[in-house]
MIGU-910400 format. One record per residue (C-alpha): x negated, y, z negated. Coordinates in steps of 0.5 Angstrom, whole numbers, padded with zeros to 4 digits. Last residue first. Example, Ala and Ser with C-alpha at 12.3 -4.5 7.8 and 13.67 -1.06 7.14 Angstrom:
REM MIGU-910400
+-------+-------+-------+
!    px !    py !    pz !
+-------+-------+-------+
! -0027 ! -0002 ! -0014 !
! -0025 ! -0009 ! -0016 !
+-------+-------+-------+
***
This chain:
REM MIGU-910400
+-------+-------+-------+
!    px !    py !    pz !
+-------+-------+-------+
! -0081 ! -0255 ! -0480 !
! -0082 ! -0246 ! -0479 !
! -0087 ! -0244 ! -0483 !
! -0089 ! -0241 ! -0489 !
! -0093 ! -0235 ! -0490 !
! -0089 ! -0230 ! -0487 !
! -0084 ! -0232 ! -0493 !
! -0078 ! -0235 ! -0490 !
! -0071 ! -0233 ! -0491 !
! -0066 ! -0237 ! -0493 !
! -0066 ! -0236 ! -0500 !
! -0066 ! -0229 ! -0498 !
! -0058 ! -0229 ! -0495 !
! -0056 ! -0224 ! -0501 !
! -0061 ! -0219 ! -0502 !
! -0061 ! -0218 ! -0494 !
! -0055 ! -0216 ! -0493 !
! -0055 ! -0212 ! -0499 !
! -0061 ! -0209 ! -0496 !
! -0057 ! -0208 ! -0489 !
! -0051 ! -0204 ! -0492 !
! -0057 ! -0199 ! -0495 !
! -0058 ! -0199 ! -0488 !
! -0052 ! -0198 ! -0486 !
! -0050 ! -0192 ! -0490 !
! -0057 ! -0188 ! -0490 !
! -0059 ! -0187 ! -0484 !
! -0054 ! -0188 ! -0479 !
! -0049 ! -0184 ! -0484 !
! -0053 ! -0179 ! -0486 !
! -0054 ! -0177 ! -0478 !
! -0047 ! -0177 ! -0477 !
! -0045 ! -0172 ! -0483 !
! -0051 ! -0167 ! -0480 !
! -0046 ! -0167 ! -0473 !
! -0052 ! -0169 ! -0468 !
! -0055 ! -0165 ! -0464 !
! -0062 ! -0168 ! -0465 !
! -0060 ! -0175 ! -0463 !
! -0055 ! -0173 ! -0457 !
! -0061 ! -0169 ! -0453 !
! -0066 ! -0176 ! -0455 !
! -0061 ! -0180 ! -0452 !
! -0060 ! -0176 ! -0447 !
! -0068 ! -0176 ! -0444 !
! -0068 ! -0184 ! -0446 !
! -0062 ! -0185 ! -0441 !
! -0057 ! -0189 ! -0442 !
! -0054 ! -0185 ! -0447 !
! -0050 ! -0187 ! -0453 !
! -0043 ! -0187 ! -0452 !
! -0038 ! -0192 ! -0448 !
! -0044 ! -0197 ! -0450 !
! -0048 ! -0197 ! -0455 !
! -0039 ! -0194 ! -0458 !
! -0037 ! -0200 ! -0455 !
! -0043 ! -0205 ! -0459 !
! -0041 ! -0202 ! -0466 !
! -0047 ! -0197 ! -0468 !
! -0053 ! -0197 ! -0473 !
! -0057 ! -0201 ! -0468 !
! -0057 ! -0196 ! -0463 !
! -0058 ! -0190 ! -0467 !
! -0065 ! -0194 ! -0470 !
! -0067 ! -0193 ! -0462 !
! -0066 ! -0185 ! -0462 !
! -0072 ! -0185 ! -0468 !
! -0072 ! -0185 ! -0474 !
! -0070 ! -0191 ! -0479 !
! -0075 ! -0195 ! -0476 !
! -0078 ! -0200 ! -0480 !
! -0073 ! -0203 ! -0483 !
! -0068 ! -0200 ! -0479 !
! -0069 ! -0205 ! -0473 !
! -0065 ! -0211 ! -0478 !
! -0059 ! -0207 ! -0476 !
! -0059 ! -0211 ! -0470 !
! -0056 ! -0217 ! -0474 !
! -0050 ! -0213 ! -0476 !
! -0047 ! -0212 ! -0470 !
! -0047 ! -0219 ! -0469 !
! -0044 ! -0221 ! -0476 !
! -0038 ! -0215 ! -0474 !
! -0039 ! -0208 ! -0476 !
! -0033 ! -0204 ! -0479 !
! -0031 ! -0197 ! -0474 !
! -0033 ! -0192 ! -0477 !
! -0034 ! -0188 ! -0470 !
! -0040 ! -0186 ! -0469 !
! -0044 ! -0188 ! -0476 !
! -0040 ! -0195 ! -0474 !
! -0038 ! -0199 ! -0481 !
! -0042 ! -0204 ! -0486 !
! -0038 ! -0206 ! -0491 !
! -0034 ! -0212 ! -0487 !
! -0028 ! -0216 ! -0490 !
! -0025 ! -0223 ! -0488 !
! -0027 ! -0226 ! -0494 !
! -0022 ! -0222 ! -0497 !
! -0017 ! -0224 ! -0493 !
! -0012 ! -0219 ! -0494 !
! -0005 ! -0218 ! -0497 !
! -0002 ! -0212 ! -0495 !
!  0002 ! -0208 ! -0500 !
!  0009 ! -0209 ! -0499 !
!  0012 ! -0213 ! -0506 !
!  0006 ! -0210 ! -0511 !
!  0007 ! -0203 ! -0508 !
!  0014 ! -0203 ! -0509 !
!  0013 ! -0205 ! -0516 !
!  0009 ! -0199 ! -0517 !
!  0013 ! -0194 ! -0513 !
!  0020 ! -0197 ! -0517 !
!  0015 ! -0195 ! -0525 !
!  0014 ! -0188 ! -0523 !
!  0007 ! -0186 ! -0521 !
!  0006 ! -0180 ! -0526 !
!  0003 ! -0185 ! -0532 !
! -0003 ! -0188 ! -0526 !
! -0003 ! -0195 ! -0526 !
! -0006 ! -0194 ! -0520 !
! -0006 ! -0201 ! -0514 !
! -0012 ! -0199 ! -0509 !
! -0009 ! -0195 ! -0503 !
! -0008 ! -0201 ! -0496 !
! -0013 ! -0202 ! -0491 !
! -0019 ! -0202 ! -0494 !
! -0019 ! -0210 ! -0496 !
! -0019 ! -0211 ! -0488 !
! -0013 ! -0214 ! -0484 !
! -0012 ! -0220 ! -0481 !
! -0008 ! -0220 ! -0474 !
! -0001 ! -0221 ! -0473 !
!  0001 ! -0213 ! -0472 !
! -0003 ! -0215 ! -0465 !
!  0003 ! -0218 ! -0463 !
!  0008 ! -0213 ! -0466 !
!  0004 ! -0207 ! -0463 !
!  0005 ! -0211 ! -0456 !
!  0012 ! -0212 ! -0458 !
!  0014 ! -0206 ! -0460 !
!  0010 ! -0203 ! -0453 !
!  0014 ! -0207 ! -0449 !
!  0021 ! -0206 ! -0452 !
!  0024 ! -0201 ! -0447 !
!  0022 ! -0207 ! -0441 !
!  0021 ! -0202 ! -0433 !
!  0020 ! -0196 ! -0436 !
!  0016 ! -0198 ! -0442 !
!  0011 ! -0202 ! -0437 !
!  0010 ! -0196 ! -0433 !
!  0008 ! -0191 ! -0440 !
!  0004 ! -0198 ! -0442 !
!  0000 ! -0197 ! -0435 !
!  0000 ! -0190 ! -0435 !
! -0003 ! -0189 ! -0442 !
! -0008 ! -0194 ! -0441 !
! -0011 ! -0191 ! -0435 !
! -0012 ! -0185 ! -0438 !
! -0015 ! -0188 ! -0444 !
! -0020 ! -0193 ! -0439 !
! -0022 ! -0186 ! -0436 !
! -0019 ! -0179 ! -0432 !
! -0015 ! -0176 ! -0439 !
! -0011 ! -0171 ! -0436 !
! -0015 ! -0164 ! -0439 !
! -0012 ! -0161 ! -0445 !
! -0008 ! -0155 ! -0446 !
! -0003 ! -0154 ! -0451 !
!  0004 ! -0155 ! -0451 !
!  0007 ! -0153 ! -0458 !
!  0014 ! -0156 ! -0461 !
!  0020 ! -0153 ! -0464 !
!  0024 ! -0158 ! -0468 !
!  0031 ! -0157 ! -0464 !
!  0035 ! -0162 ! -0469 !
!  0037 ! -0166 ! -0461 !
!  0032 ! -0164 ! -0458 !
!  0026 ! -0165 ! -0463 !
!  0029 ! -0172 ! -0465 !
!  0030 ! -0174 ! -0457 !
!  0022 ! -0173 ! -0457 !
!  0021 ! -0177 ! -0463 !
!  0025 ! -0182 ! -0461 !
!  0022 ! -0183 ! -0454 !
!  0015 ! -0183 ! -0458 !
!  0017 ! -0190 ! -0461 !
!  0018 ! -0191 ! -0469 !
!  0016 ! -0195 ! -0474 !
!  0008 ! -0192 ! -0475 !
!  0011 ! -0187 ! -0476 !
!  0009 ! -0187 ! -0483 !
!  0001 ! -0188 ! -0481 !
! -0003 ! -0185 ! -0487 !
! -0012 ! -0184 ! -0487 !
! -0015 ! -0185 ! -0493 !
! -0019 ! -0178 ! -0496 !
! -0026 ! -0181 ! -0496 !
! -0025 ! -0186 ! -0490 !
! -0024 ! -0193 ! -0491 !
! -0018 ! -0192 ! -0494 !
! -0013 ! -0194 ! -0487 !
! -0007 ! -0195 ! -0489 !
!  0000 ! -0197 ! -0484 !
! -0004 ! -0202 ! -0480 !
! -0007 ! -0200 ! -0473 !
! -0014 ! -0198 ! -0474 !
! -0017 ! -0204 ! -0478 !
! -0014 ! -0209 ! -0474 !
! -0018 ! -0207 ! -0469 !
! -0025 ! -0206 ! -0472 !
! -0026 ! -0214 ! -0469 !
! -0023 ! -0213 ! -0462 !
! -0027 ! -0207 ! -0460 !
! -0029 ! -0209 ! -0454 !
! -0027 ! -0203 ! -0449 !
! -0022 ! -0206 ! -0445 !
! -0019 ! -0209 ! -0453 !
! -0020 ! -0203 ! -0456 !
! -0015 ! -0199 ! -0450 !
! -0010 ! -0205 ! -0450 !
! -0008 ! -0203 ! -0458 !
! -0010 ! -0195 ! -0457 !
! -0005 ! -0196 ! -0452 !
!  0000 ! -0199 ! -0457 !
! -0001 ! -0195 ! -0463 !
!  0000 ! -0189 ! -0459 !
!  0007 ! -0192 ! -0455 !
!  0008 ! -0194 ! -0463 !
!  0007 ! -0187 ! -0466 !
!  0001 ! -0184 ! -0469 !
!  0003 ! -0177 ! -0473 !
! -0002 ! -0178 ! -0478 !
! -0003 ! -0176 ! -0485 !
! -0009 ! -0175 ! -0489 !
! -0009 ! -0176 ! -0497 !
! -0013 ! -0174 ! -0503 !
! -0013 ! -0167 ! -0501 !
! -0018 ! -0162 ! -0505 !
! -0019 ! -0156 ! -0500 !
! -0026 ! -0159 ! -0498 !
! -0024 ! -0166 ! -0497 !
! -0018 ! -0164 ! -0492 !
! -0022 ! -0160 ! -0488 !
! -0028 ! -0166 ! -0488 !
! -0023 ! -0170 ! -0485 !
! -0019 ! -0167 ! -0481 !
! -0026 ! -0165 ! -0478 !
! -0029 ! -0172 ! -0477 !
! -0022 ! -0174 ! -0475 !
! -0024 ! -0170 ! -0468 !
! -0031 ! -0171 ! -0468 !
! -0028 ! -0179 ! -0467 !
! -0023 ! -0177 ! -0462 !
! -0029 ! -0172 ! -0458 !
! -0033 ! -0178 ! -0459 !
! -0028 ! -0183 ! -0455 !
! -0026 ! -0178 ! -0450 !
! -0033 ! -0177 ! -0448 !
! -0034 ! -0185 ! -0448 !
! -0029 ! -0185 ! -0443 !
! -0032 ! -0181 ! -0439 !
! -0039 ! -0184 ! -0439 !
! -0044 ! -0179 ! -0438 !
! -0045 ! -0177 ! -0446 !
! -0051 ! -0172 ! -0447 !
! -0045 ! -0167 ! -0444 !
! -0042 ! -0168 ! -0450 !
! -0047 ! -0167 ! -0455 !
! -0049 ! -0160 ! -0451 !
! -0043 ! -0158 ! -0452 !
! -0042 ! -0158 ! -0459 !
! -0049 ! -0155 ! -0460 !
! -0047 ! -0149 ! -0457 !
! -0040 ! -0148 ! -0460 !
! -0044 ! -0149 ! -0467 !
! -0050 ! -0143 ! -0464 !
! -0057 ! -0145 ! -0468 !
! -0059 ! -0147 ! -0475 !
! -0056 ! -0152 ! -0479 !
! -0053 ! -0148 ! -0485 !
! -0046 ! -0147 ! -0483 !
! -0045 ! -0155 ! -0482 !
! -0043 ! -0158 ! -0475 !
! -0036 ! -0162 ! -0476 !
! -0034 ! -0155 ! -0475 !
! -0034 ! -0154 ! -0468 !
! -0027 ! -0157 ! -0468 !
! -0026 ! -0150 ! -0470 !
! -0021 ! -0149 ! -0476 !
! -0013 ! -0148 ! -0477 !
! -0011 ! -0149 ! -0484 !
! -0005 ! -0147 ! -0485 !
! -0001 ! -0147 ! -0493 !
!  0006 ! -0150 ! -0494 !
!  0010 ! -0146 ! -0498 !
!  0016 ! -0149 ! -0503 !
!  0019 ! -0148 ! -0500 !
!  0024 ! -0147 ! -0493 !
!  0020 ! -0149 ! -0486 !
!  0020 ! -0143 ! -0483 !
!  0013 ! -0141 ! -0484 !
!  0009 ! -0148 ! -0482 !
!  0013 ! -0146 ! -0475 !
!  0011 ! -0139 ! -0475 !
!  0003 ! -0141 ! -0476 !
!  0004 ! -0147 ! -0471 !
!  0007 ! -0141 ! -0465 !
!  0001 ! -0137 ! -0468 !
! -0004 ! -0142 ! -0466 !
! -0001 ! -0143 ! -0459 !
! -0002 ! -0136 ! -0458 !
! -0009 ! -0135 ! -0459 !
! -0010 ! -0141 ! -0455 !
! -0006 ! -0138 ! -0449 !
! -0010 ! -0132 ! -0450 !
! -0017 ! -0135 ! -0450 !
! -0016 ! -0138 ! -0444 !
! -0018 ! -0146 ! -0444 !
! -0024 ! -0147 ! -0445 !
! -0023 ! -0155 ! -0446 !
! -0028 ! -0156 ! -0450 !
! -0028 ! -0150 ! -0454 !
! -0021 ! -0149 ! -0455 !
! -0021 ! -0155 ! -0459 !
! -0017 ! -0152 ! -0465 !
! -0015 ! -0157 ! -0470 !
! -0009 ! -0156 ! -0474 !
! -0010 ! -0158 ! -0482 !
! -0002 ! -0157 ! -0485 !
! -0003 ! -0157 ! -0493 !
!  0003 ! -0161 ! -0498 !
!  0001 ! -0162 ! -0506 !
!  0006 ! -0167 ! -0509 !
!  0012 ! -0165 ! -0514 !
!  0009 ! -0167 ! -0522 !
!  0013 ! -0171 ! -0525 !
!  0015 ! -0171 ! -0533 !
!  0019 ! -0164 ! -0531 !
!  0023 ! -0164 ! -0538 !
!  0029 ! -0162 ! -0536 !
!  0029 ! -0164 ! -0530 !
!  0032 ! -0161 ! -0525 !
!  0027 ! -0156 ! -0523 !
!  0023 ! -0163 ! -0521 !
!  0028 ! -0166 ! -0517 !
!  0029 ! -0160 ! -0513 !
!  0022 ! -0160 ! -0511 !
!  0022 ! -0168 ! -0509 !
!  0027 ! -0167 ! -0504 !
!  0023 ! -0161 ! -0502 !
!  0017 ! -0165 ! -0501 !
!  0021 ! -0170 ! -0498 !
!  0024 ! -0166 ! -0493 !
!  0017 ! -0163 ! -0492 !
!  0013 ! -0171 ! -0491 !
!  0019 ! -0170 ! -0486 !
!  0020 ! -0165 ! -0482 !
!  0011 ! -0165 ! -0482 !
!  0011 ! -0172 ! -0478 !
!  0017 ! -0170 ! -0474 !
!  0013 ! -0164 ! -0471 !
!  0006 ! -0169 ! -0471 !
!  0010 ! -0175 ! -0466 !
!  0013 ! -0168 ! -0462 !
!  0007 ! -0165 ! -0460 !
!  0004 ! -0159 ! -0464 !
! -0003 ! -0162 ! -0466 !
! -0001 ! -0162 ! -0474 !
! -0005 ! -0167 ! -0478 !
! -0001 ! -0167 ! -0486 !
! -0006 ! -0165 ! -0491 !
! -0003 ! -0169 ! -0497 !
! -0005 ! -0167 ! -0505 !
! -0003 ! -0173 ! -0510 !
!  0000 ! -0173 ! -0516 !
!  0008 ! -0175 ! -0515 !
!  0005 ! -0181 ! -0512 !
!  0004 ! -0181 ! -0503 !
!  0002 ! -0188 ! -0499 !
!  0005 ! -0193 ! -0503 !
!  0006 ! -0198 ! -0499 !
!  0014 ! -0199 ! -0499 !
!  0015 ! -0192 ! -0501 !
!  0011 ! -0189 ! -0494 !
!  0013 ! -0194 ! -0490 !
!  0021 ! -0194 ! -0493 !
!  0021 ! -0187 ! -0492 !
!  0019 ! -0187 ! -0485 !
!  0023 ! -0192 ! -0482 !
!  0030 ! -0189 ! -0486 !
!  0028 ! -0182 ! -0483 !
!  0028 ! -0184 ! -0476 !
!  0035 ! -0188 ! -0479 !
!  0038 ! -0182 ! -0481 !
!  0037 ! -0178 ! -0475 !
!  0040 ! -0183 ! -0470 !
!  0046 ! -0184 ! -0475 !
!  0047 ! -0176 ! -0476 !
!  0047 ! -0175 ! -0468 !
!  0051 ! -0181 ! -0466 !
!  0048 ! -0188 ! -0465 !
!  0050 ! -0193 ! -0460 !
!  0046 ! -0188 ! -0455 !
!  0040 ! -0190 ! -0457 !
!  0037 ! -0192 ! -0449 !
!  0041 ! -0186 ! -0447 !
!  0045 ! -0186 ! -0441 !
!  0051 ! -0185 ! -0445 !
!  0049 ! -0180 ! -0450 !
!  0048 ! -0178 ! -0457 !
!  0054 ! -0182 ! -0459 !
!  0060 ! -0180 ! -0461 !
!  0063 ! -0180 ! -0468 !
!  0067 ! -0184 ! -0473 !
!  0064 ! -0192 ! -0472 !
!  0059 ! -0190 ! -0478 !
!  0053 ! -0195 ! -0474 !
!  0055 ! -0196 ! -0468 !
!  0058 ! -0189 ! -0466 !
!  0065 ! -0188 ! -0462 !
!  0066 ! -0188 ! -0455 !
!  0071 ! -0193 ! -0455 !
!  0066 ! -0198 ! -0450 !
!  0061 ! -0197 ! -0456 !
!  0066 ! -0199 ! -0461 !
!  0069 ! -0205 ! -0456 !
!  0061 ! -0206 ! -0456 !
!  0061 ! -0207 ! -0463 !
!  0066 ! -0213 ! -0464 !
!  0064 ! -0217 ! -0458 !
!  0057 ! -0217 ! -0461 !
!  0060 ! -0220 ! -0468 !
!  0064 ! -0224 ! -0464 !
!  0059 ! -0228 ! -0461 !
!  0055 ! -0228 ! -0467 !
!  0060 ! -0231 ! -0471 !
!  0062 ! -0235 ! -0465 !
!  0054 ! -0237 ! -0464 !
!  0054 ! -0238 ! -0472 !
!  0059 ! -0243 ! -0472 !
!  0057 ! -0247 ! -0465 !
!  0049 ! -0248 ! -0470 !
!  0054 ! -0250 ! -0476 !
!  0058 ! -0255 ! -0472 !
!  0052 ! -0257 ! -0468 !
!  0051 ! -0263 ! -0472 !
!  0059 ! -0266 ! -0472 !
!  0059 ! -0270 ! -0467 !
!  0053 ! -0274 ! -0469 !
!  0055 ! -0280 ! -0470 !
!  0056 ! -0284 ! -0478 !
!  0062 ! -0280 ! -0479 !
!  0066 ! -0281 ! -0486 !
!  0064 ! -0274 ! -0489 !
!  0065 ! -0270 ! -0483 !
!  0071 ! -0274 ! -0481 !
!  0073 ! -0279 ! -0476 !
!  0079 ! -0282 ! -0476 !
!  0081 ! -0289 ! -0477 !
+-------+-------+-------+
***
């Protein structure tokens, strides 16, 4: 008798599925590089691709754009990043990653502006959007004329975008110091980068000065939300940077899409897309950008950033899948926006926002954050918290309010500089180590009292 697939008791017939899809697949992947040999786009198979040698050649100009879009789109709906009522301030460095960032929260907004002149009835209001650049001229000390007129090439950027208006925002990195404290701002600043001998850790607080002044531009002019350039290629260097530097634990909490653990929450909607992408972008739309001057970085961030830029070059999907990989560690509960049942958001957004937003463990969570860099404090850092009992002070209650990286990359050795970083402090800073933490470790303390022994007890 003839074997047949409902008679045979062998297993000749088991990989006929498996030899079905290889040839589907086969063909599949035949048909699209006869396209690609025909010179013709992948994706609307009628126009030619960008270019031969390039890695994105498959895509004509149109298709590459549209799928850039399509990445920042989905990431901004998908986790609910901006309502028709909120006010986004969009961090504007010059580079290609934050150009784009501003081309598309723009077309957006104006996507979103047209709609709401069409409606009869306008029930939705049209998000607020600001521009903030941060002017660091300062630290650098580069010429004033150069820097003078990078600011004029951002101020004519943010002009030629079509309306609805966008306002400009360029404030001093100096001013994370408050107006009232006494003494020279410029001054202040450089005496508390020149506490810290580490270059690293010069780096690190510079960065963190950096979003302690996109943050309070954004609180002071009546934002709800920051939004951020950060792309894979940066995403992927912070990923190995935390790692060197021990920050393992508040990595997660740097690398998702939200990030609320700051008062105005911190958005990531090219978090999708590679730098190599956004620069072909800039080329191919002719977004202008600016190039200021920065120092090459010289420590751990600096050695990174050639190490993943070297392994890009030799594999282009190194740096996806090093984000992917650390994209498998459990989030914080701080890390999406808090569901709203806010009228003005349209019933798709909050389905959207109940389908993609994270689920986190929520054991797994920590209030308690670093008064340097607002990173969240694992158990061990929290355990040195208990010296703010009694001295909540001196430069050694700054010690124990702080991750171990930032003890260690930033905090002075030297009891001298430490006593010269403590008194030059950002007000803002200071209020957190006093404050914050040490209410953190009150609860701590309320909820392990059980366990404690009285000084009257003793130990069995």
């Amino acid at each position: 008798m003839a074997c047949s697939a409902s008679t045979c008791q062998s297993t000749c017939y088991s990989d006929q599925p498996d030899q079905q899809h290889s040839t589907s697949t086969a063909s599949t992947n035949k048909t699209n590089r006869n396209i690609i040999s025909n010179g013709l786009c992948l994706k609307c198979k009628t126009n030619p691709p960008i270019s031969a040698a390039a890695a994105d050649s498959q895509f004509c100009a149109d298709c590459f754009r549209a799928n850039l879009f399509g990445k920042f789109r989905f990431a901004v709906t998908s986790n609910a990043m901006i309502s028709p009522s909120d006010n986004v301030l969009v961090a504007f460095s010059g580079g290609p990653s934050s150009r784009v960032a501003l081309e598309f929260v723009h077309e957006m907004h104006s996507k979103a502006q047209k709609n709401f002149d069409a409606c009869r009835d306008r029930s939705l209001p049209v998000f607020g959007v600001g521009v903030a650049f941060v002017d660091e001229t300062s630290v650098y000390s580069a010429p004033s004329d150069e820097e003078d007129r990078a600011v004029q090439d951002i101020a004519s950027i943010v002009e030629k975008l079509a309306p609805p208006p966008k306002q400009l925002h360029v404030v001093p990195i100096e001013n994370v110091f408050y107006s009232s404290e006494c003494g020279d701002e410029g001054e202040r600043l450089k005496k508390l980068l020149d506490a810290v001998t580490d270059p690293t850790g010069k780096e690190d607080l510079l960065l963190h000065l950096r979003m302690l002044a996109l943050q309070k531009i954004a609180s002071e002019n009546g934002y709800n939300r920051l939004l951020l350039g950060s792309c894979i290629s940066r995403i992927a260097c912070h990923v190995l940077t935390a790692t060197v530097k021990g920050q393992g634990y508040s990595l997660p909490a740097d690398i998702q899409y939200v990030d609320s653990r700051w008062e105005i929450p911190v958005l990531l909607p090219l978090r999708d897309c590679l730098a190599h992408e956004l620069n072909m972008l800039c080329r191919l739309d002719g977004l202008e950008t600016v190039e200021l001057i920065r120092n090459p970085g010289t420590g751990i961030n600096g050695l990174v950033s050639s190490f993943v830029s070297l392994l890009q070059e030799e594999n282009p999907s190194r740096e996806c899948t090093i984000v992917r990989t650390a994209g498998k560690l459990i989030p914080f509960h701080f890390n999406r926006i808090q569901e709203t049942d806010d009228s003005n958001v349209p019933l798709a957004t909050r389905r959207r926002q109940k389908r993609y937003n994270l689920k986190p463990n929520e054991c797994f969570s920590s209030e308690s954050f670093c008064f340097i860099c607002n990173g969240p404090l694992s158990k061990s850092d929290l355990l040195s918290l208990r010296t703010l009992e009694q001295c909540q002070t001196s430069p050694d209650a700054l010690s124990a309010a702080c991750c171990s990286s930032c003890r260690f990359q930033i905090l002075p050795q030297d009891p001298l500089l430490l006593d010269q970083f403590s008194s030059v402090l950002p007000q803002q800073l200071v209020s957190r180590a006093k404050h914050d933490n040490y209410d953190s470790y009150s609860v701590l303390r309320e909820q392990i009292q059980d366990c404690l022994l009285s000084e009257g007890e003793d130990e069995m």
